[in-house]
FIGU-937117 format. One line per field, with one value per residue (C-alpha): x, y, z. Coordinates in steps of 0.25 Angstrom, whole numbers, plus 5000, padded with zeros to 4 digits. Each point is the difference from the previous one (the first is absolute). Layout:
# residues N
c1: [X | ...]
c2: [Y | ...]
c3: [Z | ...]
This chain:
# residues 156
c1: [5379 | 5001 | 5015 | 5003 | 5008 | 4993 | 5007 | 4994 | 5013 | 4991 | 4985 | 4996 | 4987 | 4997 | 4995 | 4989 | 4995 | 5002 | 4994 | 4991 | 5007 | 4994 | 5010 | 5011 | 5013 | 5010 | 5014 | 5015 | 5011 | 5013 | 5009 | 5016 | 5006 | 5005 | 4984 | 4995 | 5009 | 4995 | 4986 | 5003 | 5005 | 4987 | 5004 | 4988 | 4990 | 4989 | 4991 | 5002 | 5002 | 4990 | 5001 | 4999 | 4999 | 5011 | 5001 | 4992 | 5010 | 4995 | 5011 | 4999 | 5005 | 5002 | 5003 | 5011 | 5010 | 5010 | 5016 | 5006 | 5010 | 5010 | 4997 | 5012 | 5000 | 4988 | 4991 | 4988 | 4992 | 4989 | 4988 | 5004 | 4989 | 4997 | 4995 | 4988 | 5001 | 4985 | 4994 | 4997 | 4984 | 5002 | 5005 | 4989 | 4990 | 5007 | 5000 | 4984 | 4998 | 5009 | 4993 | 4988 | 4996 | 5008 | 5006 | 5015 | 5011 | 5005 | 5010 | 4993 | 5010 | 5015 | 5003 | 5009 | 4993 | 5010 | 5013 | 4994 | 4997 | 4985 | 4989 | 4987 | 4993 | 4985 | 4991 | 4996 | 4990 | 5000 | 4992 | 4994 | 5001 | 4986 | 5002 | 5014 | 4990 | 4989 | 5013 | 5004 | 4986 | 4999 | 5012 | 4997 | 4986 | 5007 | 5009 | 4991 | 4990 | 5011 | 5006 | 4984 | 4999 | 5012 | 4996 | 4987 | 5008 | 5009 | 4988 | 4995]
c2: [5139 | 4986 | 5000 | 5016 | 5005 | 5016 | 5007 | 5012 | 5011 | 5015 | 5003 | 5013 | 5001 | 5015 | 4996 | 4992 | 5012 | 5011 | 4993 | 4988 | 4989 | 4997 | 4990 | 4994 | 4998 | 4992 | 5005 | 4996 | 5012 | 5002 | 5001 | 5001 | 4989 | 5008 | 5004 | 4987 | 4996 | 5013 | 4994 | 4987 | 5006 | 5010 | 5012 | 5005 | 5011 | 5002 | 5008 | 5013 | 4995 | 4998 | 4995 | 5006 | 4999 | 5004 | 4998 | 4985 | 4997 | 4999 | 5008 | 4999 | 5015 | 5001 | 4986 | 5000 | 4989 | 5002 | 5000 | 4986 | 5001 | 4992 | 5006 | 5012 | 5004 | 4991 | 5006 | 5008 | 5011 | 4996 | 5010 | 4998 | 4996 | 4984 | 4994 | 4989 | 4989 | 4998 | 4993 | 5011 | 4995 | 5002 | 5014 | 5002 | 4998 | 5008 | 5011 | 4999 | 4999 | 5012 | 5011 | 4999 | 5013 | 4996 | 4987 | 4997 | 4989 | 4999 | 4989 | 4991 | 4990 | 4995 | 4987 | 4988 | 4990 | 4988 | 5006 | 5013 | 5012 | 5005 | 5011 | 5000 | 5012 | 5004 | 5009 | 5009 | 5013 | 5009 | 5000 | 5011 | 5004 | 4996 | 4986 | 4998 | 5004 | 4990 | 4990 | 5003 | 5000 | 4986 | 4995 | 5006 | 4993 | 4987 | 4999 | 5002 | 4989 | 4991 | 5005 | 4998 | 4986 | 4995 | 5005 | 4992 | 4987 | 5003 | 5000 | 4987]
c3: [4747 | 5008 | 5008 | 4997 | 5012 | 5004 | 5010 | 5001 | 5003 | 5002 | 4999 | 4996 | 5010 | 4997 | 4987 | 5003 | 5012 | 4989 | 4987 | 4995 | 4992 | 4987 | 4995 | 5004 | 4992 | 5001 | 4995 | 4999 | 5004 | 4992 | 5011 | 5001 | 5008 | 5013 | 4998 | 5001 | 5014 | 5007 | 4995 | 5008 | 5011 | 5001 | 4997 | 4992 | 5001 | 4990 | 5009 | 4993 | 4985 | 4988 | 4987 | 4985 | 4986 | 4991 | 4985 | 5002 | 5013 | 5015 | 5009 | 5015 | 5006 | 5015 | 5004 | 5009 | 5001 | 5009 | 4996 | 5002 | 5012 | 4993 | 4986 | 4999 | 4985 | 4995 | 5007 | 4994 | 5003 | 5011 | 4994 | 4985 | 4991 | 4998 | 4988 | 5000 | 4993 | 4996 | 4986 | 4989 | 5001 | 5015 | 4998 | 4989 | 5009 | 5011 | 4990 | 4999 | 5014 | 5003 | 4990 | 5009 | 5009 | 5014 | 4998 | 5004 | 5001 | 5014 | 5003 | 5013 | 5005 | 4995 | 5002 | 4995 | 4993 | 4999 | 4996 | 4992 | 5007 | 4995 | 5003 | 5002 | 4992 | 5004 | 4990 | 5010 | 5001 | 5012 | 5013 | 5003 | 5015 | 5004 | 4994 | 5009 | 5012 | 4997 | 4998 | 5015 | 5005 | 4994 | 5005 | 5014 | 5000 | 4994 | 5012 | 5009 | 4996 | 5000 | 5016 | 5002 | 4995 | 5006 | 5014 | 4998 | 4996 | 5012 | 5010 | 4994]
């Protein structure tokens, strides 16, 4: 949307090495509100959490939001399960897409969109380990054309 403020708080880059995104999803989090201030302030981890379908609702399990300083007694467990808010078709369709051989929901970035904290989702199917090696090698190659081409424009 036009005008939306995105400010991007953590990035879980090890899924994009590990798996190919299908789909992305964009999802709300029902948070507490000590949760939501350590989401401000940063301390998120999502590097080692994935997402799953329990009786038609999205949970994200693994997600670490770290206890709010000045919490004391409202603060919640940092690994506890999170539930998605996501539309039933949505869910529907993630149902579909999931019953697939080797497909799975893993959460790729948590950011703050306005003043609502959301997640994007990817549909994801595992890499095996010579596809993360032809992904280096393209990288590798990538960068050097680019050090190459900017020597050249340098001499010039």
């Amino acid at each position: 949307m036009p005008g939306e403020n995105i400010k991007i708080i953590s990035q879980n880059k090890k899924a994009r090495h590990d798996y190919f995104i299908m789909e992305t999803i964009e999802a709300g989090i029902e948070l507490s509100g000590t949760e939501v201030k350590s989401v401000r302030g940063g301390k998120v981890n999502i590097s080692d959490s994935y997402a799953s379908i329990t009786n038609s609702e999205v949970f994200l399990k693994g997600m670490n939001i770290s206890p709010y300083e000045h919490g004391n007694i409202f603060n919640r467990d940092p690994l506890r399960d999170r539930k998605l808010l996501l539309h039933k078709n949505q869910i529907r369709k993630l149902i579909g897409q999931l019953q697939q051989q080797g497909y799975s929901l893993v959460p790729l970035s948590v950011y703050l969109k306005g003043s609502l904290v959301k997640i994007s989702l990817g549909v994801a199917k595992g890499k095996k380990l010579y596809d993360k090696r032809n992904d280096i090698a393209k990288r590798d190659s990538q960068r050097h054309i680019e050090r190459v081409m900017k020597d050249k424009r340098n001499n010039f």
